[in-house]
C-alpha positions as CSV (number, residue, x, y, z in Angstrom):
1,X,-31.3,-22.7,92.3
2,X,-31.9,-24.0,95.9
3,X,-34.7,-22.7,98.0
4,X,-36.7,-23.7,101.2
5,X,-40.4,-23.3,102.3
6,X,-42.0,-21.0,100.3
7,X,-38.8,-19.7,98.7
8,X,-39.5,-22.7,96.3
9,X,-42.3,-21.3,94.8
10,X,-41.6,-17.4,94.9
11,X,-38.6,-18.4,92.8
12,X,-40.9,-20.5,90.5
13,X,-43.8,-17.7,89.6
14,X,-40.4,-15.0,89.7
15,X,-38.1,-16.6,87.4
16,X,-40.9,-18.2,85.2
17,X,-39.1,-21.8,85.9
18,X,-40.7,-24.8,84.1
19,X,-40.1,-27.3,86.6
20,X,-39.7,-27.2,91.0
21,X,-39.9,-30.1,93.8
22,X,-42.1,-28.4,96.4
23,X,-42.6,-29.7,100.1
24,X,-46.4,-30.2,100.6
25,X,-47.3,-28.4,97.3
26,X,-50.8,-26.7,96.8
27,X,-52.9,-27.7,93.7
28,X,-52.8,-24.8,91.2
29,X,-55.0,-25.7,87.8
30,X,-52.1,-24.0,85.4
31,X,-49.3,-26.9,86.6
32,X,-48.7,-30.3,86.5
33,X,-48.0,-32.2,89.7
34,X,-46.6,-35.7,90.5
35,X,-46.6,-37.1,93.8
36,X,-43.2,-38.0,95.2
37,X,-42.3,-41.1,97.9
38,X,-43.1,-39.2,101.0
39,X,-40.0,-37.8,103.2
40,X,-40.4,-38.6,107.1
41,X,-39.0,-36.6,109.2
42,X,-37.8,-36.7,113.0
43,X,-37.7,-34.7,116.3
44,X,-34.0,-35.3,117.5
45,X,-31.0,-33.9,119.1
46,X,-27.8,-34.6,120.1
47,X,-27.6,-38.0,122.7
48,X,-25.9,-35.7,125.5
49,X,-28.5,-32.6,125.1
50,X,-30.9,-32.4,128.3
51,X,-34.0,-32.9,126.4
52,X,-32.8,-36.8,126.0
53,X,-31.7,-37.1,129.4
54,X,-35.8,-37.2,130.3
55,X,-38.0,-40.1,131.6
56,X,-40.9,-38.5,130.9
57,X,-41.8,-37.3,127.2
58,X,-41.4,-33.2,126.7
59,X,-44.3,-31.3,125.8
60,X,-44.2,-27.9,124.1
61,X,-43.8,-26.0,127.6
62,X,-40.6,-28.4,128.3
63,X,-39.3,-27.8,124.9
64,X,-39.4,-23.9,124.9
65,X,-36.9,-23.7,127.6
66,X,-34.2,-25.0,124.8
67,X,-32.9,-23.7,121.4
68,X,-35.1,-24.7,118.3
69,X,-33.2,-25.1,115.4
70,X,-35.2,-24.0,112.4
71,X,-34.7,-23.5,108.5
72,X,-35.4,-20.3,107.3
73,X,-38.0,-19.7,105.0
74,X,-35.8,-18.1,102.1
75,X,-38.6,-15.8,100.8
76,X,-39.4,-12.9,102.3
77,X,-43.1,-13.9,103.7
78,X,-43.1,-14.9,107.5
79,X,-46.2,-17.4,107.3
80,X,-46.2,-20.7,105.7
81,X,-44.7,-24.4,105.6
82,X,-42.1,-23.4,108.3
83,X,-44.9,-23.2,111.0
84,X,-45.6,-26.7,110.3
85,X,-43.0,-27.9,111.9
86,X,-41.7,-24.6,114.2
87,X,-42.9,-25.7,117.5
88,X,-43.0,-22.6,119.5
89,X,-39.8,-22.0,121.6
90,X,-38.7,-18.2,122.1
91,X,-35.5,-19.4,121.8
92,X,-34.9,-20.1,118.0
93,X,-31.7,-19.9,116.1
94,X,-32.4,-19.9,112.1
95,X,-30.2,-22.0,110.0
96,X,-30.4,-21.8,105.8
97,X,-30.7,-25.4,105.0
98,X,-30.8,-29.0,106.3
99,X,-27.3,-29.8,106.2
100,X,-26.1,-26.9,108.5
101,X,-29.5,-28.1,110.5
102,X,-27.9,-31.4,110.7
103,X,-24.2,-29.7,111.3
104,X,-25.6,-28.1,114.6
105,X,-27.9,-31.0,116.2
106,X,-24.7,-33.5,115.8
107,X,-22.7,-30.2,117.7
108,X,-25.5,-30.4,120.3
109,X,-26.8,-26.9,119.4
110,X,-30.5,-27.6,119.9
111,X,-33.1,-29.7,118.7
112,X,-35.1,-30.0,115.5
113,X,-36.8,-31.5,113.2
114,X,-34.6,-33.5,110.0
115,X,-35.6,-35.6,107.3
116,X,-34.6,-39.2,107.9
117,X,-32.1,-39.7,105.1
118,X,-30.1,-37.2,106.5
119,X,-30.6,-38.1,110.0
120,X,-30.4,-42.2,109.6
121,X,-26.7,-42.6,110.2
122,X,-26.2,-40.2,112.9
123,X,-29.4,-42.3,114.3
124,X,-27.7,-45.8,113.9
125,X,-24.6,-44.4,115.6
126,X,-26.8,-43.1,118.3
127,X,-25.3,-39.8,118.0
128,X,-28.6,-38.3,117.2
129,X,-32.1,-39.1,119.2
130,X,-35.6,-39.1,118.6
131,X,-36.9,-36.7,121.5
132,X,-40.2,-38.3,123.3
133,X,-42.9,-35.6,122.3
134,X,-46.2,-36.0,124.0
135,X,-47.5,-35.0,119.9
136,X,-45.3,-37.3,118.6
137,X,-41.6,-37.3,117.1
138,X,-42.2,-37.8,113.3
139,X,-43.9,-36.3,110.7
140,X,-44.4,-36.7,107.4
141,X,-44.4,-34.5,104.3
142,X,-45.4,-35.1,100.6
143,X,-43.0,-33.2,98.0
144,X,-44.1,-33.1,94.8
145,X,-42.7,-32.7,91.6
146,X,-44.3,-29.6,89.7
147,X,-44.0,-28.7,85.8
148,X,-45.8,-25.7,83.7
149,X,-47.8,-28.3,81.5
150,X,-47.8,-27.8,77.9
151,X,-45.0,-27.5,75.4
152,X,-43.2,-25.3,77.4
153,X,-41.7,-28.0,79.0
154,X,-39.5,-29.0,76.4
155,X,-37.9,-32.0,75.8
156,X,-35.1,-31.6,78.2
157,X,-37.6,-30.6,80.8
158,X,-39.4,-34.2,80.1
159,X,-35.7,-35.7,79.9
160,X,-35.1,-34.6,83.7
161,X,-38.5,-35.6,84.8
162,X,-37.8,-39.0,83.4
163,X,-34.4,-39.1,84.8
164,X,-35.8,-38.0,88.3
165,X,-38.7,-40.2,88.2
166,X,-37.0,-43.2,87.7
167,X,-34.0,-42.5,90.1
168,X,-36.4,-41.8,93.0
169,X,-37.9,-44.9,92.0
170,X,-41.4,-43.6,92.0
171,X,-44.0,-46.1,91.4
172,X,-43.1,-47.6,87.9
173,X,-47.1,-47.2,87.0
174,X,-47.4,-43.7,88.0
175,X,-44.1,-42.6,86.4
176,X,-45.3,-44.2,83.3
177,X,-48.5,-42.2,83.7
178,X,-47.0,-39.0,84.0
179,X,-44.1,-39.3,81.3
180,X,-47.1,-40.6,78.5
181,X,-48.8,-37.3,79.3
182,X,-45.3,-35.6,78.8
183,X,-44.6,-37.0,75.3
């Protein structure tokens, strides 16, 4: 199941999942969590879009007067991660995930913020711009891998954290860590 925001974790504590990768995860004592490389993400839109076109970097003021292209939290509470990187325009048009985020940027919909492995070769082309914010264009977020500890897991829940560990290429020492706490 794919969720966003705080969608992630409704669908964890509703469907009793054993594992979910969370976006800047809060400690809870009943579950496991690892770390994850960190996921950078940019302020961008199209090349041709107005806000590019500037000398002078925008500030929140200068961005409200464009469309803000936001993904929706997909739970049904209105506070959360998504304020941390909403930035305040009136004018907001909600998409339901990154790719059709990325979809509308590169159609010069708006602007937005996009994690960098899905913006990089839009970047490289140019087709895609980092806007000059006066509070900066990049920020940074920490997903984390979280599992119900315990034998609940199972051993194809350990399999996949395994398998996911070592394709993200985590840090060899802390993968190790977690998967000898695992067995």
């Amino acid at each position: 199941m794919v969720e966003y925001l705080n969608g992630v974790r409704t669908r964890f504590d509703h469907a009793n999942a054993a594992i979910m990768l969370a976006l800047d995860y809060e400690g809870d004592a009943e579950l496991t969590a690892v770390a994850l490389p960190k996921v950078e993400m940019y302020l961008l839109a199209h090349r041709d879009h107005p806000l590019n076109q500037r000398t002078a970097p925008a500030d929140r003021n200068t961005l409200a007067d464009y469309v803000e292209l936001v993904v929706a939290d997909s739970s049904n509470q209105s506070e959360g991660n998504v304020h941390r990187l909403f930035l305040g325009s009136p004018n907001i048009f909600e998409l339901s995930d990154f790719h059709s985020k990325r979809e509308a940027l590169l159609s010069g919909v708006g602007y937005g913020w996009l994690p960098a492995h899905l913006a990089r070769r839009a970047m490289e082309r140019g087709t895609l711009v980092e806007i000059p914010f006066v509070e900066g264009s990049t920020h940074t977020f920490e997903p984390h891998l979280v599992y119900r500890a315990g034998p609940s897991i199972g051993r194809a829940g350990r399999l996949f954290i395994d398998l996911f560990l070592k394709e993200t290429r985590w840090s060899v020492n802390g993968a190790e860590a977690v998967l000898e706490h695992l067995h």
